[in-house]
C-alpha positions as a printed Julia matrix, in Angstrom:
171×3 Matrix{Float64}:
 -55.71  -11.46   25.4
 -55.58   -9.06   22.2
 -53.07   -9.81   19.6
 -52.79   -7.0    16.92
 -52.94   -9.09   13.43
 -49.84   -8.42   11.13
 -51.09   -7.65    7.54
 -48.34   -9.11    5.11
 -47.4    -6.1     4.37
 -46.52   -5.35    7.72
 -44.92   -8.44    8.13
 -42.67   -7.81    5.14
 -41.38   -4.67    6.77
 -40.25   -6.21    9.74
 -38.88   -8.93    8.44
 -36.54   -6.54    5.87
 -36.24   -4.13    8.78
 -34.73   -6.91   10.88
 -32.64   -8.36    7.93
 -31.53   -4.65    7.2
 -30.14   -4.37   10.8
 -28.77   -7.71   11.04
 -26.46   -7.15    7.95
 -25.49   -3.53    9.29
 -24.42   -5.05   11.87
 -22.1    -7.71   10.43
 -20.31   -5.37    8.47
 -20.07   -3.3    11.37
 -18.27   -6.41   13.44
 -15.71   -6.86    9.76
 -13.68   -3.8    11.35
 -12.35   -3.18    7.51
 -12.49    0.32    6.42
 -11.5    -0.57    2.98
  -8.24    1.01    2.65
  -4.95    1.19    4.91
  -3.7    -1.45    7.17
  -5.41   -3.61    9.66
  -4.91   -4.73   13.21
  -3.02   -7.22   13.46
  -3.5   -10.14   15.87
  -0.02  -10.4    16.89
   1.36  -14.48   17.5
  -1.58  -15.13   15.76
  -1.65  -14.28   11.9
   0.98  -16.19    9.64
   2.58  -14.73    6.8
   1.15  -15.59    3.5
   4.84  -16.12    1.74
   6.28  -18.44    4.77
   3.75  -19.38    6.88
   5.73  -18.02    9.73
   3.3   -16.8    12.88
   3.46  -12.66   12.9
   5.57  -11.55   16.19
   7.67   -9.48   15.62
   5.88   -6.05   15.62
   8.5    -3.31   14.56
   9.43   -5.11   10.81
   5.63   -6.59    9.97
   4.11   -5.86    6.6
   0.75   -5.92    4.84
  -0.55   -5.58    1.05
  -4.58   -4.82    0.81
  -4.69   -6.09   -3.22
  -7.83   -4.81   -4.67
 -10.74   -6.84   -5.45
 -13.7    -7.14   -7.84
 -16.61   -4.38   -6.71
 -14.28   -1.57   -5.13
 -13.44   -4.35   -2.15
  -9.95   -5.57   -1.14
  -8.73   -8.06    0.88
  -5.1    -7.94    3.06
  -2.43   -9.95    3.08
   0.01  -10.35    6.18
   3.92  -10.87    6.18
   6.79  -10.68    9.16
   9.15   -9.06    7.25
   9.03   -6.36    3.93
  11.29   -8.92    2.62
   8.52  -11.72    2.06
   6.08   -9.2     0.92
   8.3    -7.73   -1.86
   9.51  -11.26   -3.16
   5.68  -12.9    -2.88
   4.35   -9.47   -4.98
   7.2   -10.05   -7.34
   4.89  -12.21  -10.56
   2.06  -10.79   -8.96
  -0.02   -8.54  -11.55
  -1.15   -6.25   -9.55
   1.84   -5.69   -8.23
   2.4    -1.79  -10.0
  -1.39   -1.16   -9.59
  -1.46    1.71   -7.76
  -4.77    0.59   -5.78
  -2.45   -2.19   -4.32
  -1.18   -0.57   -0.57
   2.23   -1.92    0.8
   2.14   -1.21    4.84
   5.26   -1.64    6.73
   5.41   -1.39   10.87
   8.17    1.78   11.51
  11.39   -0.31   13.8
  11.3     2.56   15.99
   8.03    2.8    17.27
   5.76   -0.06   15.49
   3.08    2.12   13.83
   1.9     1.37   10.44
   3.45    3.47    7.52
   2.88    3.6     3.42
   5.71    1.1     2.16
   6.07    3.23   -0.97
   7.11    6.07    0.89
   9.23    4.71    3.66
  12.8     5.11    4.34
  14.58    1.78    4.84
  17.8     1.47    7.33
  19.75   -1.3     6.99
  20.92   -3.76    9.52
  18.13   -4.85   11.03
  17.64   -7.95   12.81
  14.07   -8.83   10.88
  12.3   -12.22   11.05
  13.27  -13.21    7.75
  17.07  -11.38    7.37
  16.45   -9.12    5.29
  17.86   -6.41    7.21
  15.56   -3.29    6.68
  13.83   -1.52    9.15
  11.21    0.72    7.64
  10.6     4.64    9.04
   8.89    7.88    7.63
  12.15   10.15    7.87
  15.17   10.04    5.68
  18.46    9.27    7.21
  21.92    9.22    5.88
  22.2     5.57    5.52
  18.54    4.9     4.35
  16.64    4.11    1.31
  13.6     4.58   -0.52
  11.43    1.54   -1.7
  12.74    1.22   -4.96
  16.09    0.69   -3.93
  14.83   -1.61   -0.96
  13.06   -3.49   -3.54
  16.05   -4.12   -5.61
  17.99   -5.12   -2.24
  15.96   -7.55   -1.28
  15.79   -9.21   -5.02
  19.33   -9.04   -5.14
  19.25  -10.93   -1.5
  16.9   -13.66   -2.6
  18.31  -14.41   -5.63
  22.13  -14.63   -4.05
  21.31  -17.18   -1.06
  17.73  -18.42   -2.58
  17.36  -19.24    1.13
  14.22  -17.95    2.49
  14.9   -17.23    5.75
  18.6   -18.68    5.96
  21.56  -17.09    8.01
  21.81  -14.35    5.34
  24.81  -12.93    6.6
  26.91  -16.64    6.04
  28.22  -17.69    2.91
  25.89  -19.88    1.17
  26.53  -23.5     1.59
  28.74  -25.2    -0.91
  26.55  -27.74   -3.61
């Protein structure tokens, strides 16, 4: 039976031809486009500030916090609430290459956090009470003013996650 004989030359092709291939296709399978949110694998993925398992799919939030070499990597929270307080001493925080995704309480889809609208009294996972959406309403307000809201909130019952509508209890 003829074999064709590879020259080493040949065989260097096909062997970086194959490699070549192989790698397209596991950054193909990553399913990371580089910016904007991800899917997220509901009752799955925990949030990063409380550990908490993501369910709740009308107040979930991501940050994508840049990395070295134009990459990123994303960050998953159940509320807007844990995401704001776990940016807080972060220094990337202001960077504008650092995305904030919220899911809009109306519908779930993924929306900018810097420019969402935030109606309070929500029932969230953590009690923070906002529900993020894209239009303005009477009652809502923008991110820098949700921001300061949920400071003022962690800092007044220190409780993450507590009843956050009770009195704190007495020390």
């Amino acid at each position: 039976m003829f074999e064709p004989e590879l020259r080493p030359t040949s065989l260097r092709l096909a062997i970086c031809t194959l490699l070549a291939l192989l790698l397209g296709a596991l950054a193909a399978c990553s399913n990371d486009p580089g910016s904007g949110p991800l899917d997220v694998k509901w009752d799955r993925f925990t949030c990063e500030r409380c550990r908490m398992v993501l369910s709740d799919r009308k107040h979930g939030a991501q940050v994508r916090v840049p990395q070295a070499e134009g990459q990123s990597k994303v960050l998953f929270f159940d509320d807007i609430g844990c995401a704001v307080v776990w940016l807080e001493d972060k220094p990337f925080r202001d960077d504008p290459h650092t995305e904030i995704w919220v899911t809009d309480w109306r519908n779930g889809s993924w929306i900018d956090a810097r420019k969402a609208w935030y109606v309070p009294g929500q029932v969230t996972p953590m009690e923070y009470g906002l529900g993020a959406q894209v239009a303005a309403a009477p009652e809502a307000m923008g991110f820098a003013e949700a921001r300061k809201r949920i400071l003022e909130v962690e800092k007044k019952y220190n409780v993450h996650g507590g009843h956050l509508d009770a009195s704190p209890p007495p020390r």
